[in-house]
C-alpha positions as CSV (number, residue, x, y, z in Angstrom):
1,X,26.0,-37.9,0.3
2,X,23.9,-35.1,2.4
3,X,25.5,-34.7,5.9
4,X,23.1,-36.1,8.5
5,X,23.1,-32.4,10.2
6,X,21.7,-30.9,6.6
7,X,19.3,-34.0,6.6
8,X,17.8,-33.3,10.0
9,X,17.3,-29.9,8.6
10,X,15.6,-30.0,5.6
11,X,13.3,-32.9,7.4
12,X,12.1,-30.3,9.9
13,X,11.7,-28.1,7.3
14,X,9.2,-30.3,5.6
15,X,7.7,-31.4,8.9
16,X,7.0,-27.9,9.5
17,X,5.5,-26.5,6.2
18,X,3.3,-29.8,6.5
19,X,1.6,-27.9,10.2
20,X,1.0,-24.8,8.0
21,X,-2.4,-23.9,7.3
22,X,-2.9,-23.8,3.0
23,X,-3.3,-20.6,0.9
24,X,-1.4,-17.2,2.2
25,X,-0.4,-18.1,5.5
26,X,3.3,-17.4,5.1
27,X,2.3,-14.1,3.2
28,X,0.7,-12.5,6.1
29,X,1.4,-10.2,8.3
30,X,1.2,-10.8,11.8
31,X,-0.9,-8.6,13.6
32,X,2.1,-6.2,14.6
33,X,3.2,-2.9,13.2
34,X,4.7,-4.4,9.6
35,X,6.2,-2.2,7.2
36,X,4.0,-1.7,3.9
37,X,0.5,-2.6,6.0
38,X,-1.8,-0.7,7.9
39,X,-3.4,-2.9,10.6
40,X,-7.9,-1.7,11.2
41,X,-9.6,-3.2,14.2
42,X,-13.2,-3.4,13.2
43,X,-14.9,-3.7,16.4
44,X,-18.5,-6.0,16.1
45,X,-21.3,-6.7,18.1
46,X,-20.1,-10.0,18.4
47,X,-15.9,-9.4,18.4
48,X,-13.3,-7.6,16.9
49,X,-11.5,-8.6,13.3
50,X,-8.2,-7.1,12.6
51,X,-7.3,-6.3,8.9
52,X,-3.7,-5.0,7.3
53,X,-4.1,-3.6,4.0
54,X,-1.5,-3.9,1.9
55,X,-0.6,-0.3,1.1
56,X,2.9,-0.6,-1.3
57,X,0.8,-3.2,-3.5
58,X,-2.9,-1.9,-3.7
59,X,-2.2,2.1,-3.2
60,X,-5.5,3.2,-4.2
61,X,-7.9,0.5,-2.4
62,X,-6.3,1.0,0.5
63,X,-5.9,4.6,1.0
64,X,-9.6,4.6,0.4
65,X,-11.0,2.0,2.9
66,X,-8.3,4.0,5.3
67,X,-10.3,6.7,4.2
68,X,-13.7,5.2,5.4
69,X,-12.0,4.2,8.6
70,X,-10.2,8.0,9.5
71,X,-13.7,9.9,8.8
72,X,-16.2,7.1,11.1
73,X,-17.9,6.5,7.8
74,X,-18.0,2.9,9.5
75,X,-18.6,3.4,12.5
76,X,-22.6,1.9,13.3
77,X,-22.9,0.5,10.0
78,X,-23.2,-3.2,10.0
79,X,-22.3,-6.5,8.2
80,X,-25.2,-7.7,6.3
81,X,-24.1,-10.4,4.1
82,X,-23.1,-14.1,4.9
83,X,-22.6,-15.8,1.2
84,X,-21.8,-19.6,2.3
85,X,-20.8,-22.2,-0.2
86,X,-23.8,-24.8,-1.1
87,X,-20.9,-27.6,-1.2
88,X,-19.4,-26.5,1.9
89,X,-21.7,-24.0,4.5
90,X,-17.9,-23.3,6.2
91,X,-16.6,-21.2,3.6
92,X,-17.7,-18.2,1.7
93,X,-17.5,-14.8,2.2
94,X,-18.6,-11.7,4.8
95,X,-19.7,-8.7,3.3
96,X,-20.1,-5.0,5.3
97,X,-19.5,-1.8,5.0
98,X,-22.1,1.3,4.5
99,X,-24.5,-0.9,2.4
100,X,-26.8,1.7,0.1
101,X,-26.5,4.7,2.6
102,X,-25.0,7.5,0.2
103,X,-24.7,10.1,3.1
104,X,-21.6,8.1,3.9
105,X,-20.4,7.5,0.4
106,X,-17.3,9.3,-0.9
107,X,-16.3,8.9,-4.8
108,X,-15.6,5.7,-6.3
109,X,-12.1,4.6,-7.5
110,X,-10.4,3.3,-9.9
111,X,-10.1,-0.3,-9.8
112,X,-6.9,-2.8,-9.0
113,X,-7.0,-5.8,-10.7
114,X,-5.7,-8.8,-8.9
115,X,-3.5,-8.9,-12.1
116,X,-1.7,-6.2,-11.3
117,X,-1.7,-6.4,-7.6
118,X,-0.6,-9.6,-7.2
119,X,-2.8,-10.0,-4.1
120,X,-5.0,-13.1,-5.0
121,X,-8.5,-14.0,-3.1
122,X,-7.0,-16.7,-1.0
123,X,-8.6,-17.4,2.8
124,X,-9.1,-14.3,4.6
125,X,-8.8,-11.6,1.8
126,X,-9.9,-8.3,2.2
127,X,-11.5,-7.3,-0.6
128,X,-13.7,-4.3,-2.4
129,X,-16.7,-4.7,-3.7
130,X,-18.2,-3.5,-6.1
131,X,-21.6,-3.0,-8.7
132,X,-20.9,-5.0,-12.0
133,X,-18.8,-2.4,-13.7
134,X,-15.1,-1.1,-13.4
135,X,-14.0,1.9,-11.3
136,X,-17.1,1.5,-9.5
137,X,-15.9,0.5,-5.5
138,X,-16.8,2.8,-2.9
139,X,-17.5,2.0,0.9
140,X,-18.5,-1.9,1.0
141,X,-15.7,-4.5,1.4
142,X,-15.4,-8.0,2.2
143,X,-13.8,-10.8,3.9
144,X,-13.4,-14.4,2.2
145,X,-13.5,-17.7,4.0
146,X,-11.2,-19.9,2.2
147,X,-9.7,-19.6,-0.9
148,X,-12.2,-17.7,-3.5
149,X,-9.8,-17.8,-7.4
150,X,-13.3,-16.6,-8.8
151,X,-12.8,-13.7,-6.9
152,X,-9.3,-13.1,-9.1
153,X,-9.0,-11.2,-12.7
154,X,-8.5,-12.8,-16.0
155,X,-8.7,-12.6,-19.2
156,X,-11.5,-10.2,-19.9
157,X,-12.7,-10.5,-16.4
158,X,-11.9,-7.5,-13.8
159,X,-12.5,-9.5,-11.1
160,X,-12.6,-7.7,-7.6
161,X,-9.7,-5.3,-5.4
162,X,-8.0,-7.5,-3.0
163,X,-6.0,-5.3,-0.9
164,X,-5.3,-6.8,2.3
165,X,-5.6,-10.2,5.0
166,X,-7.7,-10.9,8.4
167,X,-4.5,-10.9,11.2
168,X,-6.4,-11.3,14.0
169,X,-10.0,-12.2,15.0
170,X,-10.8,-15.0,12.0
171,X,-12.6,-16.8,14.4
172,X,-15.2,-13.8,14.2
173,X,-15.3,-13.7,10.4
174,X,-16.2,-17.1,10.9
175,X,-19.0,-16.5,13.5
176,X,-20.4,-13.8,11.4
177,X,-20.5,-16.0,7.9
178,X,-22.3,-18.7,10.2
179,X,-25.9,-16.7,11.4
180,X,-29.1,-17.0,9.4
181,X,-29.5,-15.4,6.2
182,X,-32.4,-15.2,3.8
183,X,-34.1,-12.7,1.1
184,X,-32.0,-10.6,-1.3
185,X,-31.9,-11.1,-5.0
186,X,-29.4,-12.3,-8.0
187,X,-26.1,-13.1,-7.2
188,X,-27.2,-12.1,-3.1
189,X,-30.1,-14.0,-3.4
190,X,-30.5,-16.0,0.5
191,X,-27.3,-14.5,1.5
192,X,-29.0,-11.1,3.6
193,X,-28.1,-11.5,7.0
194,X,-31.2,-11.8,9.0
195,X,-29.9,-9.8,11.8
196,X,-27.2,-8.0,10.5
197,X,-23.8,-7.6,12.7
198,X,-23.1,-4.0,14.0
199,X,-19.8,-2.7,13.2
200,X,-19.5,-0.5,16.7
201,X,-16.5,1.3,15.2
202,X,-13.8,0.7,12.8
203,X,-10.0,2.3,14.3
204,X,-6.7,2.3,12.3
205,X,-3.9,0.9,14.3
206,X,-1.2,2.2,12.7
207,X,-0.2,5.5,11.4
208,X,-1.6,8.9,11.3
209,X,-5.2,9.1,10.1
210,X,-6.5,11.4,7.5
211,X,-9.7,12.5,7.6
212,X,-11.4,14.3,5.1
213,X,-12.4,18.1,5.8
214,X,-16.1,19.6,5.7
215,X,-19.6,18.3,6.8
216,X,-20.0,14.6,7.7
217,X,-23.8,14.4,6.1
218,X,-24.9,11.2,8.1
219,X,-23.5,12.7,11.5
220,X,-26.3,15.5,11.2
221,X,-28.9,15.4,13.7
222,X,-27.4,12.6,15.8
223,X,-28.1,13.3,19.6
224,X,-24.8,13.9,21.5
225,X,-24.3,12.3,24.7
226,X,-24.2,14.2,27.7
């Protein structure tokens, strides 16, 4: 016989896993200082998203998207890519970052599978992306909208870098995968945001940032405000 006390207990229990949103909910870190994360606010046009990457578990990916984020390489760049499901127009994925614009580029890196990660493209994943070849991610990223396994590495497939979650400001994600789109080609083909979402600034919230030393190329011949 369970005692009705331990009853009650494990009852609420199910009760409240039942109110829990699917996929990585109870994996993510709230959007507080947590040990092992790095919390970015990346400040839009139309709101601000805030992403923890996952330092202890994706090392490389995340030290170089912190990377992006300590030099400005994303500040005034934009996202310009809304990929919505054709079965379901509320899920997808948000893609942004420096685009083709190589002043801002650093080196690519070497690539972390979700295999050996362990961070799997569940809803709101931050993610790398990438040209179709290994060791190739350099300053674009993106943000799923519901669970995206695809996304994930197997077998002979790299798949793509998760490193981090959306902790605050999902409701902008959402907002963002949501406006017109059109033009682009193969795999992007209709998904080219129309008007294309500013990223104003991207700041890290935790830490000490580390910018890298010498010339900032695309900073050059920008007029300074009085």
């Amino acid at each position: 016989m369970i005692p009705a006390v331990l009853r009650f207990a494990l009852l609420s229990l199910v009760l409240l896993l039942g109110t829990l949103p699917s996929g990585s909910a109870l994996a993510l870190p709230a959007n507080r200082p947590t040990p092992g994360h790095t919390r970015v606010a990346i400040e839009t046009s139309v709101g601000t998203i805030v992403v923890a990457t996952d330092d202890r578990r994706a090392p490389i990916t995340s030290t170089n998207f912190l990377t992006y984020v300590d030099d400005g390489r994303f500040d005034c760049v934009t996202f310009y890519r809304a990929a919505r499901r054709k079965s379901d127009p509320g899920l997808g994925l948000i893609q942004g970052g420096i685009d083709t614009d190589a002043r801002r580029s650093l080196p690519p890196i070497r690539h972390e599978p979700t295999t050996q990660t362990g961070i799997r493209h569940l809803d709101a994943t931050l993610s790398m992306a990438r040209p179709d070849r290994a060791n190739s991610a350099m300053g674009n990223f993106f943000i799923t909208v519901g669970p995206t396994p695809n996304m994930d590495a197997r077998g002979d497939y790299i798949g793509y870098a998760a490193f981090g979650h959306v902790v605050g400001g999902m409701d902008v994600v959402k907002r963002i995968l949501a406006v017109p789109t059109c033009c682009g080609s193969g795999p992007m083909r209709g998904q080219m945001i129309i008007k294309p979402i500013r990223i104003i600034r991207a700041r890290r919230l935790d830490g000490t940032p580390h910018p890298t030393r010498g010339v900032k190329p695309w900073l050059l011949g920008l007029r300074r405000e009085p």
